[in-house]
N, C-alpha and C positions, 0 to 999 in steps of 0.2 A: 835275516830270514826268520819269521816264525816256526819256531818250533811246536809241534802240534805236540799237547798237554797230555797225551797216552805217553809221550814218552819224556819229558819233561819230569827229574823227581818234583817230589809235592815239597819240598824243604825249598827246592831250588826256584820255585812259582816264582817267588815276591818280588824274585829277579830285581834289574837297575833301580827300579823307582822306589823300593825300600831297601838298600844297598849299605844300611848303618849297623856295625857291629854286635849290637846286642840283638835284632835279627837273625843272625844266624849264628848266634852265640850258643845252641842247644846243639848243635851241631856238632860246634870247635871243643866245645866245654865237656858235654858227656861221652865224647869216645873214648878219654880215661879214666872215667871216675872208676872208683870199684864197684858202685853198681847202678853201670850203666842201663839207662832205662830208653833201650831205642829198639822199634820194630822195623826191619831192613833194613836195617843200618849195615848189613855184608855185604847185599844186595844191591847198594849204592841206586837203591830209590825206596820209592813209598815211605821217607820215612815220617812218622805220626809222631808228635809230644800229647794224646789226645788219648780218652776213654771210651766207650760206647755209652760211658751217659751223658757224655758233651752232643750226640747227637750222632743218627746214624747214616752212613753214605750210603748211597743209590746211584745206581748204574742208570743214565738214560740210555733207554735204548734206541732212543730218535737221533742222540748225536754221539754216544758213547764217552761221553765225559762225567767224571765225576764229579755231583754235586751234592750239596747236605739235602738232606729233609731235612730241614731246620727245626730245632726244636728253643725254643726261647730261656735258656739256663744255663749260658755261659757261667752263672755260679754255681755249677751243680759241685759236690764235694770232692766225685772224681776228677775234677779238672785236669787235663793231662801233663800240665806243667807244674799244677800243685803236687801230684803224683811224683814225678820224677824230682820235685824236692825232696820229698818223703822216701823215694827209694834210697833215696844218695845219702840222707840224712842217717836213716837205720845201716846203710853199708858203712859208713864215719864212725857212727857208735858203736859197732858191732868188732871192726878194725882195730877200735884203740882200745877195744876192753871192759867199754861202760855199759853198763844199765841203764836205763830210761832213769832210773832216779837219781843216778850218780852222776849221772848226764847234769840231769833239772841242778842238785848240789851246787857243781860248779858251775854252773851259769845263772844259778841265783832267781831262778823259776818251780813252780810247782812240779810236780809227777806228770801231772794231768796235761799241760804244756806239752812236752815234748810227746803224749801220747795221742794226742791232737794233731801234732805234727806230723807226725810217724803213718796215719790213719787217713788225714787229707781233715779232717775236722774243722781248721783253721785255719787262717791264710797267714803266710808265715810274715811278721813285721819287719821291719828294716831294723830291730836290735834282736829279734830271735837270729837274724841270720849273721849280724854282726857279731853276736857271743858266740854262734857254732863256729864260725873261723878262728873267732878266737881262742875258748877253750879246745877243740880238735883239730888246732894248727894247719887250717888250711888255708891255701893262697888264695883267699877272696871267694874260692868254688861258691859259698851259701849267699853272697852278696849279688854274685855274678846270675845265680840260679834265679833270685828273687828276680833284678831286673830283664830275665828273659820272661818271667811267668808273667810281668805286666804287660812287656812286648804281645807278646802272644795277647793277651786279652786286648789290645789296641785294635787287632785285625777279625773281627768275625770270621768264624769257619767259611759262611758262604760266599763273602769278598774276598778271601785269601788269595784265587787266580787273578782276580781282576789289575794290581796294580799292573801285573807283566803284560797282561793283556794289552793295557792300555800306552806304558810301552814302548810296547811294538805296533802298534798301531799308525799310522801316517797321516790317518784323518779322523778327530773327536768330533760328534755330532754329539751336542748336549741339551737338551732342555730343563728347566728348574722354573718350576710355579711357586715355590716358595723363601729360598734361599740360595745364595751366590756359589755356585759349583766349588769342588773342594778344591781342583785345582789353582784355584782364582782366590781363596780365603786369606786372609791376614790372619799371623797368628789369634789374636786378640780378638775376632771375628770368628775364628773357629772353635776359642776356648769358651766363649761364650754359648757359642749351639752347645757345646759338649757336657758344658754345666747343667745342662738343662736334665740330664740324665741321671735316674733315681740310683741310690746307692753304689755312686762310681766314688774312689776316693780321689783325692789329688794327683796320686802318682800315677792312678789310673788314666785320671784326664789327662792329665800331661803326658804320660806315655799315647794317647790317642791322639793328640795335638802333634808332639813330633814324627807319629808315622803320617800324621795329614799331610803334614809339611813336606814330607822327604817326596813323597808321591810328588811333589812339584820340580824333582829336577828334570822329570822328562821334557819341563818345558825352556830349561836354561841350557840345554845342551847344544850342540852346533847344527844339528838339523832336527830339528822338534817337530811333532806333529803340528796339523794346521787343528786347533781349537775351535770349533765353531759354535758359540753357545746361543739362546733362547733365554729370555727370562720374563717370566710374567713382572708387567709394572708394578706391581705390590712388594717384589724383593727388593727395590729402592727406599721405600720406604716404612717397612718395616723393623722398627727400635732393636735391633739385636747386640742387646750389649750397652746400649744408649749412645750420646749422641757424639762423642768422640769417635767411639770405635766405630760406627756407620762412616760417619768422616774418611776417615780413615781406610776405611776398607772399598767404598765408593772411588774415591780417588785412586788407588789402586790398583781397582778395575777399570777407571777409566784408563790409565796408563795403559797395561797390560791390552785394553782394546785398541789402543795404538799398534801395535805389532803386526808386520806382516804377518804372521801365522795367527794370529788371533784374529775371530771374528765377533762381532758382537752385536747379539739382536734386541729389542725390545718389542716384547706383547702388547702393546698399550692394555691402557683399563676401558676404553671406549670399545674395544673390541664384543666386550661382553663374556655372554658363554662361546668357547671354543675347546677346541681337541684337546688343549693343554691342561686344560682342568682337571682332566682323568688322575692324572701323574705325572711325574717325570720320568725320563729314558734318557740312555746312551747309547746309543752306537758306535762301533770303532771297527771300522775300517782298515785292509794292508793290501801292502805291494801285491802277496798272492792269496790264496784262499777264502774262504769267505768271510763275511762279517760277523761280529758278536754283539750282541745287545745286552746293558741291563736294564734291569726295571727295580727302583729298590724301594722300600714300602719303611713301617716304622720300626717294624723290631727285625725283620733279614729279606733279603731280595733273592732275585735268581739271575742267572746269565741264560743270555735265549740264543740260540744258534741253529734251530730247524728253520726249514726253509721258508716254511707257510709263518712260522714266527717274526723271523727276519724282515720277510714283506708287508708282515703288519705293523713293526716300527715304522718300516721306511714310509707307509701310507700317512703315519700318524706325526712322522718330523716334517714332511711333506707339507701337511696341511697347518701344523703350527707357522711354521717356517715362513706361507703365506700371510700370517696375518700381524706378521711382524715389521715394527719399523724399517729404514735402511737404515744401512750401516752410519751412514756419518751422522742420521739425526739421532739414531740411540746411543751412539758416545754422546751426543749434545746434553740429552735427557740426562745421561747418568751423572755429568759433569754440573747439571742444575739443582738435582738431587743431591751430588754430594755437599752443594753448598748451603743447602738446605737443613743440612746437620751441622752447620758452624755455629 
């Protein structure tokens, strides 16, 4: 059963389909540090790792769910996972005695270093946090901290609902005019869109790569929603990655569109101008309640769940939906395409 997201904690959202330990590592990790950085956390909901300058939440009042007004600065300084490094860090220092300089001393850093840290200044490296365990003898706590803080930057504020959404869903209506939906991505396929993204590092990507991936058990489990995807003829053949990885990722999807539960469309390019042009959409669909759409654009999307909203997805899958191949000659297409990248 769908749990409707008033009552649902916000930690608890990312639910089954990102169900991997350092996910909910902010959780397990900061309820004993010494200074733990969680707001209703007694309250056993709403809890945030987040600041008001990551962006601020809005009540809609058409469906009463909470969603960002997204503001474009996932690196803004207060990051709320760099924060709650920063809080933990000055409770460690402060605990064992040291000084921000005596601190820097023994870990073989400047002054300025740890007061960067301390402040949110800097994002903390994978050997700042391997020296605070080590000189303030903690069990991994600053190792463990860092790879939640990437976690967390894997998932945008305004997707955060969406993996559970998706689910608990029974039936994905998907459309994509430009690339192969996430849940259908090969790693090597997805790390490639990801690279494409200004000023991510490695760990970054990679940390956004494996929450892509995890999002794909909702389709390995033993009653998985039915997948219905759309794709404009251009996502065949557009180089992403080169010509392996198309290969690869093609073939894949021609697989996966074998599946009972997978459906799979193809737009032709003879079609011309059509509805699909606009964007992409999802819809998702359950046993009860109504449906949720997203619509997601380049830098954050929204989930639509009013009524008159709702009706105008369905108008608009409606109409792509018509002018898509059938099912067995769009496997045929995708299976000529993929050999087209050998």
């Amino acid at each position: 059963m769908r749990i409707p997201p008033a009552v649902r904690p916000r930690a608890w959202r990312w639910g089954p389909a990102c169900c991997c330990l350092v996910c909910r590592l902010p959780l397990l990790l900061l309820a004993w540090q010494p200074g733990t950085y969680v707001q209703g956390f007694a309250a056993g909901r709403n809890v945030r790792y987040r600041s008001a300058a990551t962006g601020r939440l809005a009540r809609s009042r058409a469906t009463g769910r909470e969603s960002v007004a997204a503001r474009a600065d996932d690196d803004a300084p207060m990051n709320g996972m760099m924060r709650a490094f920063a809080v933990e860090l000055r409770a460690w220092r402060e605990a064992a005695g040291l000084t921000q300089e005596q601190l820097a001393d023994l870990m073989g850093f400047s002054t300025s270093v740890i007061g960067k840290l301390e402040t949110c200044r800097t994002r903390p490296s994978k050997q700042h946090a391997e020296k605070l365990d080590q000189v303030l003898r903690t069990p991994g706590t600053f190792v463990r901290l860092r790879e939640a803080f990437f976690a967390t930057r894997a998932i945008p504020d305004w997707f955060r609902e969406w993996p559970d959404i998706e689910a608990d869903a029974v039936t994905l209506r998907w459309f994509e005019p430009l690339i192969v939906p996430g849940l259908l991505q090969t790693q090597a396929y997805a790390r490639a869109l990801l690279r494409t993204r200004p000023d991510s590092t490695d760990e970054e990507i990679e940390a956004m790569v494996a929450a892509r991936m995890d999002r794909q058990a909702v389709l390995a489990r033993d009653k998985p929603p039915t997948l219905w995807i759309v794709l404009d003829e251009g996502v065949l053949y557009r180089p992403v990655g080169g010509s392996m990885i198309m290969h690869e990722q093609l073939t894949h999807l021609a697989e996966m569109a074998r599946r009972p539960n997978v459906l799979a469309q193809i737009a032709p390019a003879s079609v011309g101008a059509y509805e699909g042009l606009r964007g992409p959409l999802v819809l998702a669909s359950f046993t009860s309640g109504t449906d949720v759409a997203l619509q997601d654009a380049a830098l954050f999307g929204q989930l639509i769940e009013s009524d008159a909203g709702i009706a105008a997805v369905r108008a608009a899958w409606d109409t792509i939906k018509s002018e898509a191949l059938p099912r067995s000659a769009s496997i045929e297409l995708i299976e000529k395409a993929a050999e087209r990248w050998t």
